[in-house]
N, C-alpha and C positions, 0 to 999 in steps of 0.2 A: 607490494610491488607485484606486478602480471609482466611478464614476459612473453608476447607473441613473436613468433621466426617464422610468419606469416601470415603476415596481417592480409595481405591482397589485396580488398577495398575498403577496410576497417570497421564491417559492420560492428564486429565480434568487440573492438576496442569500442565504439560507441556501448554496445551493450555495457561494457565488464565497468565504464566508466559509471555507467548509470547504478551497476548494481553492487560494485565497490565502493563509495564516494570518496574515500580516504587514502585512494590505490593512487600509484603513479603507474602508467601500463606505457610501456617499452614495445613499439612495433615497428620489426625490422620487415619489410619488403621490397624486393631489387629495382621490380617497376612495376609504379601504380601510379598513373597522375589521379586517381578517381583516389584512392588513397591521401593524397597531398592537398587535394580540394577538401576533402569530406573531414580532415583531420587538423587544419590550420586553426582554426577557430576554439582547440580541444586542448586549453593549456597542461591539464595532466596527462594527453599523451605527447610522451617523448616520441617521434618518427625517425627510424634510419634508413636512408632509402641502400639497402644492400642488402646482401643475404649473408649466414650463419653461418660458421664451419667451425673445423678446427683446427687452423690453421689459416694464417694469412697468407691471401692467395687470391688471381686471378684467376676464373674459372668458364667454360663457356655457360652458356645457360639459354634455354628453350623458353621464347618465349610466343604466348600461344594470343592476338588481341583481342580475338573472337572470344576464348575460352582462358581468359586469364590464369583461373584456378586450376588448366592442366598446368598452365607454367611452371618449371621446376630445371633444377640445373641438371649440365648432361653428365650423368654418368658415365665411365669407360665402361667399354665392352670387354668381354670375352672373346677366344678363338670363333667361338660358336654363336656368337650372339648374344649372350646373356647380359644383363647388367652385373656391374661388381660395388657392390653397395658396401660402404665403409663407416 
C-alpha cells in the first residue's frame, strides 16, 4: 500500500504504479481535474479528491491554478504574522 496526501497531478502515483506492480497507491488531493483525467484509467489507484488532517473538519484552502503545487491549505496566523503550523 503507497499513501500520497498529495498527489496534485499524479505523476508520482503513475510512477510508484509502475514501479510497485502489486501496490494499491491511495492519492488524496483537494483539486486536481488533471489528477482525475490522468488517474481514471489506473484501477490500482484509489483517488480522494480532499485533503488530510487530523481531524474532520472544513478548512479554507489556497488554491494557486497557474501553480498548482503552491496549492496548500491556509494556515492561522500569529499576532505577528507568522504561520502556526500544527
Amino acid at each position: 500500500m503507497i499513501i500520497d496526501t498529495g498527489a496534485n497531478e499524479g505523476r508520482t502515483e503513475i510512477q510508484h504504479a509502475e514501479d510497485f506492480p502489486n501496490a494499491t497507491i491511495y492519492a488524496f488531493e483537494p483539486f486536481s481535474e488533471t489528477l482525475r483525467r490522468r488517474l481514471e484509467m489506473q484501477p490500482r489507484i484509489v483517488s480522494h479528491y480532499c485533503d488530510v488532517g487530523n481531524k474532520v473538519d472544513k478548512q479554507p484552502f489556497f488554491f494557486f491554478s497557474e501553480h498548482s503545487h503552491l496549492s496548500s491549505p491556509a494556515f492561522p496566523l500569529t499576532d505577528d504574522g507568522r504561520f502556526i503550523c500544527r
